[in-house]
Z-matrix of the N, CA and C atoms (Angstrom, degrees):
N
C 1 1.438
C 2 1.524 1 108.33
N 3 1.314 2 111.95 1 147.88
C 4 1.215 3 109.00 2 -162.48
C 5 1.659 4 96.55 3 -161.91
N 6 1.426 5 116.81 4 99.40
C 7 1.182 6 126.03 5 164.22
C 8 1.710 7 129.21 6 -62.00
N 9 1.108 8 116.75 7 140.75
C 10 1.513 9 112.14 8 173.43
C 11 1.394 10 106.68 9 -99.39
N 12 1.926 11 111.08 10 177.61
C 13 1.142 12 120.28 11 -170.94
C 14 1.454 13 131.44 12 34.66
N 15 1.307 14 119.86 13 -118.99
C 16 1.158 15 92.66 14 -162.18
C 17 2.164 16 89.53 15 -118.57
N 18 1.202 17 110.70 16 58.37
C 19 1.509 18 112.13 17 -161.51
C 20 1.786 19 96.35 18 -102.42
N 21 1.093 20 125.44 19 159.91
C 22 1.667 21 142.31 20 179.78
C 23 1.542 22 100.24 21 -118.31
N 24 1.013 23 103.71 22 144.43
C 25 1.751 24 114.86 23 173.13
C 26 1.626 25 81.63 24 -136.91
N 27 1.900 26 101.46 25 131.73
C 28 1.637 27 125.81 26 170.53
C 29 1.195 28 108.04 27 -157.77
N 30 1.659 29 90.71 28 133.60
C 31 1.282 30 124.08 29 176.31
C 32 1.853 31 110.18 30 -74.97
N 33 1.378 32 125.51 31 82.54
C 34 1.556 33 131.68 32 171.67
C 35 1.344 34 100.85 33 -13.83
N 36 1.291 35 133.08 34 160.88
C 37 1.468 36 141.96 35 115.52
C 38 1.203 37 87.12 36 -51.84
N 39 2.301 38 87.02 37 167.54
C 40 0.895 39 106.89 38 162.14
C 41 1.384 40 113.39 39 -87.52
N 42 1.844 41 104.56 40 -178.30
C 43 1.252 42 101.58 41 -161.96
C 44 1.558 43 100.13 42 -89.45
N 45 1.294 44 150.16 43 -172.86
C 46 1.548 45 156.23 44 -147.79
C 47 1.669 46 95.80 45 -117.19
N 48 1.402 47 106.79 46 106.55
C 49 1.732 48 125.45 47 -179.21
C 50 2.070 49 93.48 48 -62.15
N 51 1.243 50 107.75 49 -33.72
C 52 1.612 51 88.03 50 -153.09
C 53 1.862 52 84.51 51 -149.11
N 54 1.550 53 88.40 52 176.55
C 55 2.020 54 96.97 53 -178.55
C 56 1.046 55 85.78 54 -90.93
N 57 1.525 56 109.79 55 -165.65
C 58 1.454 57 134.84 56 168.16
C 59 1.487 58 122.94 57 -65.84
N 60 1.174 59 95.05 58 -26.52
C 61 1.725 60 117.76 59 -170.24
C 62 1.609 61 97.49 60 -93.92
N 63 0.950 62 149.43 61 -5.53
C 64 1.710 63 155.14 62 178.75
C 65 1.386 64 109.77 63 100.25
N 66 1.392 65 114.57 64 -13.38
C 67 1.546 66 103.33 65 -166.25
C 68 2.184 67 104.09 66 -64.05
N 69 1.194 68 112.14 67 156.15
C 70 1.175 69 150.48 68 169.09
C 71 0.912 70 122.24 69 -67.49
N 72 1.497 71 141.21 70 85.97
C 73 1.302 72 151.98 71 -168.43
C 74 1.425 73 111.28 72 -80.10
N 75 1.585 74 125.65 73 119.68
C 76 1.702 75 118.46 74 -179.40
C 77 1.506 76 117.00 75 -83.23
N 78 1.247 77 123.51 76 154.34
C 79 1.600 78 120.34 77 179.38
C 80 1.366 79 127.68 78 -22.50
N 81 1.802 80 87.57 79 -48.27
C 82 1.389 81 107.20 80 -173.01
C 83 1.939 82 118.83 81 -67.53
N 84 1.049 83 98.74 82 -19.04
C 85 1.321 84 96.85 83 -176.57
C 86 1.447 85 110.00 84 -122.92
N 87 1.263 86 124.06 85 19.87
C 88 1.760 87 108.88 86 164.83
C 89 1.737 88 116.95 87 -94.60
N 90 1.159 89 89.61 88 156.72
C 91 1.550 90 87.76 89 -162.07
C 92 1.988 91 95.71 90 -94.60
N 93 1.241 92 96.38 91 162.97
C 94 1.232 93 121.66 92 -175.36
C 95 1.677 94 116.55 93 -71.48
N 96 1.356 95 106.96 94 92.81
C 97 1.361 96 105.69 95 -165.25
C 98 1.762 97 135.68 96 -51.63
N 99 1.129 98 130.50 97 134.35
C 100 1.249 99 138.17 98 177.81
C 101 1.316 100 131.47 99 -49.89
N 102 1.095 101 121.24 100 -25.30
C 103 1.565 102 138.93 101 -140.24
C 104 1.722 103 114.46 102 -166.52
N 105 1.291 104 96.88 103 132.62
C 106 1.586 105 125.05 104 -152.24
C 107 1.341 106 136.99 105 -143.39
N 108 1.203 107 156.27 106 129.65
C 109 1.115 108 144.67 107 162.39
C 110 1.846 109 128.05 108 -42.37
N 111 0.700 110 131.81 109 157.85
C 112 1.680 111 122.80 110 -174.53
C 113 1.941 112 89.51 111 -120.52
N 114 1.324 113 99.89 112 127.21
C 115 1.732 114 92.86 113 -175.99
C 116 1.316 115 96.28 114 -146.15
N 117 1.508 116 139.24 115 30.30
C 118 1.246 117 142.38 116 120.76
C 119 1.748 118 118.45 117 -144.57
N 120 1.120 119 130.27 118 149.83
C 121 1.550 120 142.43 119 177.23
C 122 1.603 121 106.92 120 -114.74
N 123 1.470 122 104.47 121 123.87
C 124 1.662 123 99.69 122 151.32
C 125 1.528 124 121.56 123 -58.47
N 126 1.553 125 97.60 124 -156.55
C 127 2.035 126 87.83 125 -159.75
C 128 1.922 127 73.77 126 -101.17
N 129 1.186 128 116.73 127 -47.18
C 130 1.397 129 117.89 128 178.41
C 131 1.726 130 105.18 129 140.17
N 132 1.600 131 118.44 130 -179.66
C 133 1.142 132 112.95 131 -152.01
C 134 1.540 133 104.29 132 -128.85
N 135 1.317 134 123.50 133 156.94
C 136 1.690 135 113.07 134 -170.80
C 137 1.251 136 115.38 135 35.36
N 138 1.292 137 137.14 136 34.92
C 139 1.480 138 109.60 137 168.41
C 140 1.568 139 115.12 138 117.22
N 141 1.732 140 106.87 139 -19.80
C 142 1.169 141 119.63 140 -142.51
C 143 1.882 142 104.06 141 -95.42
N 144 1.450 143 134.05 142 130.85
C 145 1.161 144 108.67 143 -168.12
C 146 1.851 145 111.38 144 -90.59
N 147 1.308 146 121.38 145 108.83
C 148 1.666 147 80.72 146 -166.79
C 149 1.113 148 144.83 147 -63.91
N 150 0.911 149 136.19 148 160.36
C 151 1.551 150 155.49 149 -176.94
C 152 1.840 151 108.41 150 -36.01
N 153 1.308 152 80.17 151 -92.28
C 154 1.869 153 84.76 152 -173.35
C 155 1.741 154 121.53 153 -82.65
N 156 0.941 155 114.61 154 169.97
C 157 1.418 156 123.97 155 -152.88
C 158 1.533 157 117.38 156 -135.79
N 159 1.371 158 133.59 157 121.01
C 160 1.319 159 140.63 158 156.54
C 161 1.694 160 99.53 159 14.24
N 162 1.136 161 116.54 160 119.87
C 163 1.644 162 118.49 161 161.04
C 164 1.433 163 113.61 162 88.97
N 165 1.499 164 103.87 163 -6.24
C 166 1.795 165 96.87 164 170.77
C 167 1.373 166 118.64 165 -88.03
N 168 1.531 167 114.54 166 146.05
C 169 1.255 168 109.97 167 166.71
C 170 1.202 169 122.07 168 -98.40
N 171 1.594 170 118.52 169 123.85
C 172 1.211 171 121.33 170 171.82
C 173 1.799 172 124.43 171 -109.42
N 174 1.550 173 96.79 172 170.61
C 175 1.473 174 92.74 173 172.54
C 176 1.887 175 111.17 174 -130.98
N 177 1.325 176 85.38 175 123.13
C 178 1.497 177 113.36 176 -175.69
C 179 1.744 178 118.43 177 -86.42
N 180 1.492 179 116.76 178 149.32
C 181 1.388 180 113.85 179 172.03
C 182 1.636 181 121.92 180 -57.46
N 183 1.261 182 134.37 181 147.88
C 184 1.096 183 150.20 182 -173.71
C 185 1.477 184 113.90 183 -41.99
N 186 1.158 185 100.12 184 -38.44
C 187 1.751 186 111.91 185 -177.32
C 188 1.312 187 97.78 186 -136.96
N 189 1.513 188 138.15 187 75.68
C 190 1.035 189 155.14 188 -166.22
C 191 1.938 190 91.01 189 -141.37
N 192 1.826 191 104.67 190 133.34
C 193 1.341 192 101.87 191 170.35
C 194 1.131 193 114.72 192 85.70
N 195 1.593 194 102.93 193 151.29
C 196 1.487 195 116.97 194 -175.24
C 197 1.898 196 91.57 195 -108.93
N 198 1.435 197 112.86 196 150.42
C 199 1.039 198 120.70 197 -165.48
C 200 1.920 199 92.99 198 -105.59
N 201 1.680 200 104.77 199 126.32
C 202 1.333 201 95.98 200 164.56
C 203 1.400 202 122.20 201 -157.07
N 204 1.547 203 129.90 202 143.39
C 205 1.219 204 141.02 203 -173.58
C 206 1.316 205 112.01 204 -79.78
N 207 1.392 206 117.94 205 119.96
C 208 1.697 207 119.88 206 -174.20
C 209 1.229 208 98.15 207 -145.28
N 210 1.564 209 126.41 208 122.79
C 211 1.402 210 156.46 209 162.62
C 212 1.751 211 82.63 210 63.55
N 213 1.565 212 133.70 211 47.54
C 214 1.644 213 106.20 212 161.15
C 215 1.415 214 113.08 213 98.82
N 216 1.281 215 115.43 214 -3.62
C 217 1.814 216 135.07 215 179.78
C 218 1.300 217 112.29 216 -134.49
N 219 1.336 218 111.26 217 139.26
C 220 1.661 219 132.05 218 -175.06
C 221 1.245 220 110.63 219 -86.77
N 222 1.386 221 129.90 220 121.07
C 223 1.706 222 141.56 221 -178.40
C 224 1.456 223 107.46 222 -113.48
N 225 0.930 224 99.64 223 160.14
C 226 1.580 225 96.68 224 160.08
C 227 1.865 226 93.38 225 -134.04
N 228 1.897 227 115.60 226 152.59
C 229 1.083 228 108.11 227 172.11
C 230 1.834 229 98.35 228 -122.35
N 231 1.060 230 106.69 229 139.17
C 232 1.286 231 117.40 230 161.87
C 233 1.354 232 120.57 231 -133.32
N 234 2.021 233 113.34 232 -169.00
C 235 0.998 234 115.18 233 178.99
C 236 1.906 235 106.39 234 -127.52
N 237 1.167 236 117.31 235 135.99
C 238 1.234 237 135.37 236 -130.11
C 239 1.356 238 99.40 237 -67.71
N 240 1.466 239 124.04 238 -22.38
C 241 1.194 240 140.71 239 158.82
C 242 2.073 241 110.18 240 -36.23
N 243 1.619 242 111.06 241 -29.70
C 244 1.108 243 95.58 242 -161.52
C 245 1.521 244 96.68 243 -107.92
N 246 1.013 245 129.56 244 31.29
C 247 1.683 246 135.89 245 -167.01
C 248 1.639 247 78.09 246 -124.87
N 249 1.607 248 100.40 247 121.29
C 250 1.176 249 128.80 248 -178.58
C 251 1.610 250 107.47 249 -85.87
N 252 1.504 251 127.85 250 -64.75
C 253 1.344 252 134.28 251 -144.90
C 254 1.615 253 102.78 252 -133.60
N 255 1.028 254 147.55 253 129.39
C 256 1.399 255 138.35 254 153.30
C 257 1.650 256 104.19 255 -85.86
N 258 1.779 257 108.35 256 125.16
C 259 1.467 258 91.48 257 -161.27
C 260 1.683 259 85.50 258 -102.93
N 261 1.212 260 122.88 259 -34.91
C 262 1.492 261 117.27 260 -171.27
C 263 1.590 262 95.60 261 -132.40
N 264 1.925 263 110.63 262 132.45
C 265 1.170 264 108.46 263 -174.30
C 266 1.807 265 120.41 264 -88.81
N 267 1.094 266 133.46 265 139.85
C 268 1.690 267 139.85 266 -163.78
C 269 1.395 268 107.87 267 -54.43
N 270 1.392 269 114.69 268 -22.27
C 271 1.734 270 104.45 269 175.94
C 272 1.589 271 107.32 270 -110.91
């Protein structure tokens, strides 16, 4: 997979099995996680070099990204604009 311009392809975490306290969270009620691996980069857009890089984890807006199924795994694609924080860097 191979995004153009200035687009991010990320691999979600998963979503949180349980609270802090042990309880057991059901399908129905876990929320849609924030934060993800980055496991492809466009080249970037106008000129621009992008930002983050293969292997970082970032954290993205709530409703940020198009949601998509490729070979059996969940992506999300966005545009780099919507990746808020790099929390841990890929190298």
């Amino acid at each position: 997979m191979k995004p153009i311009g200035d687009r991010v392809v990320i691999k979600p975490a998963p979503a949180e099995e349980k609270t802090e306290g042990g309880i057991l969270i059901p399908d129905t009620a876990k929320e849609k996680p924030q934060k993800g691996t980055v496991v492809a980069v466009g080249p970037g857009k106008d000129g621009n070099q992008p930002t983050v890089q293969v292997g970082d984890v970032v954290l993205y807006g709530k409703y940020a990204g198009q949601e998509l199924t490729f070979e059996g795994e969940d992506y999300l694609i966005m545009r780099e604009d919507d990746i808020l924080v790099i929390l841990e860097s890929g190298k």
